[in-house]
C-alpha positions as CSV (number, residue, x, y, z in Angstrom):
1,X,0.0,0.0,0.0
2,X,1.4,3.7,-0.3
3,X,2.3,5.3,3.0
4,X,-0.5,7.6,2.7
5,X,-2.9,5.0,2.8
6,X,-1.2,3.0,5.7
7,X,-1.4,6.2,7.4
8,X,-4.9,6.9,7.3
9,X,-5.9,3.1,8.1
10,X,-3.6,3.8,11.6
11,X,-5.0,7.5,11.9
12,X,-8.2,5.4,11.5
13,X,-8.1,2.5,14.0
14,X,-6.4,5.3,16.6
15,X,-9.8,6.8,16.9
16,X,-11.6,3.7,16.7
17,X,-9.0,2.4,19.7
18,X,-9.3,5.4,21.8
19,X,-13.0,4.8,21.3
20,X,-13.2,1.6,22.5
21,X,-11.2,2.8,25.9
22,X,-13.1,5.9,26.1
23,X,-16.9,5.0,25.7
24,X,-16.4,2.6,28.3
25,X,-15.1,4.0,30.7
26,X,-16.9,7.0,30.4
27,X,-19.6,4.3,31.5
28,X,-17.9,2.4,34.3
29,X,-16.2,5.4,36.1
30,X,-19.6,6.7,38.3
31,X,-17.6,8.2,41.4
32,X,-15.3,10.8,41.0
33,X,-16.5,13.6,39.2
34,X,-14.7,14.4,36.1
35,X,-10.9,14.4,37.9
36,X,-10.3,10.9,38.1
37,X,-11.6,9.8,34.3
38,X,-9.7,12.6,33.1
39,X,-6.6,12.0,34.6
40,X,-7.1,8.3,33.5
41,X,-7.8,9.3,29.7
42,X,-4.2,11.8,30.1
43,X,-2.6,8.7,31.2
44,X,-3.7,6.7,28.2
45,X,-3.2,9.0,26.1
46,X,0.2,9.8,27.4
47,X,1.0,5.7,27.5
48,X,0.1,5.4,23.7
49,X,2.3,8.5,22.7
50,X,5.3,7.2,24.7
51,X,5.1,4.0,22.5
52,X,4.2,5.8,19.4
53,X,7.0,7.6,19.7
54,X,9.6,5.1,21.0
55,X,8.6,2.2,18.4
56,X,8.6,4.6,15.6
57,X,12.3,5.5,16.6
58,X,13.2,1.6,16.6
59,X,12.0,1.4,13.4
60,X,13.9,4.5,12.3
61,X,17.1,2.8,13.3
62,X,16.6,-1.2,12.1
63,X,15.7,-2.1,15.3
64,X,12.0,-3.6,14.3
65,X,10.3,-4.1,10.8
66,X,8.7,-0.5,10.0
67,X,5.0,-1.9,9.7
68,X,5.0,-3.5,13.3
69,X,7.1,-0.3,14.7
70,X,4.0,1.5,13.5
71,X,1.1,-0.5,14.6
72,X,3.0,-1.7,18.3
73,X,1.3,1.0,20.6
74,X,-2.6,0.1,18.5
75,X,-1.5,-3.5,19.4
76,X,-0.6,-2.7,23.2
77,X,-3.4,-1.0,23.9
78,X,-5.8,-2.7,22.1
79,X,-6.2,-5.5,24.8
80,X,-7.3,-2.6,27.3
81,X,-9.4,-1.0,25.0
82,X,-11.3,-4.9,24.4
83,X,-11.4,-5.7,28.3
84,X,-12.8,-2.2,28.9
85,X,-15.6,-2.9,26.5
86,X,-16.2,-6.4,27.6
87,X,-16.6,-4.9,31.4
88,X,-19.0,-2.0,30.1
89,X,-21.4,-5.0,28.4
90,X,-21.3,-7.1,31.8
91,X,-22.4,-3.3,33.8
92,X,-19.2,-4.2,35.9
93,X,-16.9,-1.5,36.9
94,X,-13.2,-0.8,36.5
95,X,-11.7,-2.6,39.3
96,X,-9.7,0.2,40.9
97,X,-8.4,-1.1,43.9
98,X,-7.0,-4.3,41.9
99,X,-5.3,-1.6,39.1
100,X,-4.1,0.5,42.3
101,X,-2.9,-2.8,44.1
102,X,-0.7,-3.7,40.8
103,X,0.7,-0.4,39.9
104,X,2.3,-0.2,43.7
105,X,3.3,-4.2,43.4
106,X,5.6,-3.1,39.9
107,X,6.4,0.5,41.6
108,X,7.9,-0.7,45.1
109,X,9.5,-3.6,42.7
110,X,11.5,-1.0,40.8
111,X,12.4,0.9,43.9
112,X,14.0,-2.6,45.6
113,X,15.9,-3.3,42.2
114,X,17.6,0.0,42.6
115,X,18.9,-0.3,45.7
């Protein structure tokens, strides 16, 4: 395909990604207000750019074929974007205190390799 076209099927199944994360948890985040879904969207967002912009740079330099250093942050987030959706359809909710339990698991992790 011509890059023009490759790049409007990714520009395409960005917003269709970030549509399947956002829709849903626009629906499973109640409590809150509007500070804790935004920060969580910023987050995304800022996880999918950090990708974006570190698998295009492999596949600047050889590191990766340049079709999967394109597509690698649609295929990381893509699982999240699915299990959102699937916990929307069964009216669960995000399970917070499970995320919040993980994220401090992997953080105190780090801080004990370090030392």
């Amino acid at each position: 395909f011509p890059v023009t076209i490759r790049a409007a099927c990714k520009k395409f199944f960005i917003v269709f990604l970030f549509f399947l994360i956002g829709a849903p948890m626009g629906a499973l985040i109640r409590r809150g207000g509007l500070g804790l879904p935004m920060l969580i969207s910023i987050l995304l967002f800022l996880v999918y750019h950090v990708i974006t912009m570190s698998s295009e740079k492999l596949a600047r330099d050889g590191v990766v074929e340049v079709h999967l250093g394109m597509w690698i942050s649609s295929l990381v987030l893509l699982p999240a974007g699915v299990a959102l959706t699937m916990a929307a359809n069964r009216e669960g909710r995000i399970p917070l205190p499970r995320i919040r339990n993980l994220l401090r698991l992997v953080v105190n992790k780090g801080k004990t390799e370090r030392h």
